[in-house]
C-alpha positions as CSV (number, residue, x, y, z in Angstrom):
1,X,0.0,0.0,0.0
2,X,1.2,3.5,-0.5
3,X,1.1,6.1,1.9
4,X,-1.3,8.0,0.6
5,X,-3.6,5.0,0.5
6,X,-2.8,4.1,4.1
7,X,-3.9,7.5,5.4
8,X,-6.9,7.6,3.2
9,X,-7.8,4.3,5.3
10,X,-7.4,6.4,8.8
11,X,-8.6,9.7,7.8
12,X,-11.3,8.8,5.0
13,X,-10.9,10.5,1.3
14,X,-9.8,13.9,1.2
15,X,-12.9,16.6,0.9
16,X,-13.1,19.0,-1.4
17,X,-15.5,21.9,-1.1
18,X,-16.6,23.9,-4.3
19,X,-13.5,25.0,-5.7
20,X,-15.6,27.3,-7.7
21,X,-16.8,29.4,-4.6
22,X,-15.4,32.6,-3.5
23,X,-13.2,32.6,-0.3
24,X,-14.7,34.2,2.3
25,X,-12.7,36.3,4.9
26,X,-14.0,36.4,8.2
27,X,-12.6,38.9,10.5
28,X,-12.3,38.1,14.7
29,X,-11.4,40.2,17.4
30,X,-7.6,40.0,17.3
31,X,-7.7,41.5,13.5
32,X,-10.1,43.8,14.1
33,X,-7.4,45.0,17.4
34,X,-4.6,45.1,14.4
35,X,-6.5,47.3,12.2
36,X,-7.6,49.5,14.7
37,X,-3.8,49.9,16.0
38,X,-2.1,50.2,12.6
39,X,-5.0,52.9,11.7
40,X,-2.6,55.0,14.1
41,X,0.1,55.2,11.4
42,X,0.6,57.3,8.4
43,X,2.8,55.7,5.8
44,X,5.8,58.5,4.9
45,X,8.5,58.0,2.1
46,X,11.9,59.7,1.9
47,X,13.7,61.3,-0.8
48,X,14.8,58.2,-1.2
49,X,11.8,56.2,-2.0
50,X,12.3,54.5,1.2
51,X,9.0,54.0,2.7
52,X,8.1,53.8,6.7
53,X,5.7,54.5,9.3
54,X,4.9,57.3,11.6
55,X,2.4,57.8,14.2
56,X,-0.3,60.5,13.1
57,X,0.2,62.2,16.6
58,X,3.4,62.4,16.2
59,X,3.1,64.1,12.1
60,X,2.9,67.5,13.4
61,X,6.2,67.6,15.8
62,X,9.2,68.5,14.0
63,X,12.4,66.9,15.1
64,X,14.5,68.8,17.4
């Protein structure tokens, strides 16, 4: 037997589910915590083109 056949016996055949249907994203608590905390940050980009985060509080200080 191969081992794919042997784990078919334990585990039954492999289910599929409509491969057709859209995936659906379903947000929980601890995402909806990340958005709210990156929704604090502006991103800002260099005269470089290097790209980076700053807090929106902290936009209008210059530094010092």
């Amino acid at each position: 037997m191969d081992k794919t056949d042997k784990l078919r016996l334990l585990f039954g055949p492999a289910n599929r589910g409509d491969t057709a249907a859209p995936v659906v994203h379903r947000h929980d608590d601890f995402e909806h915590a990340s958005e709210d905390d990156l929704a604090g940050f502006e991103v800002e980009t260099d005269s470089h083109g290097h790209h980076y985060a700053v807090r929106k509080t902290d936009l209008g200080k210059e530094a010092v």
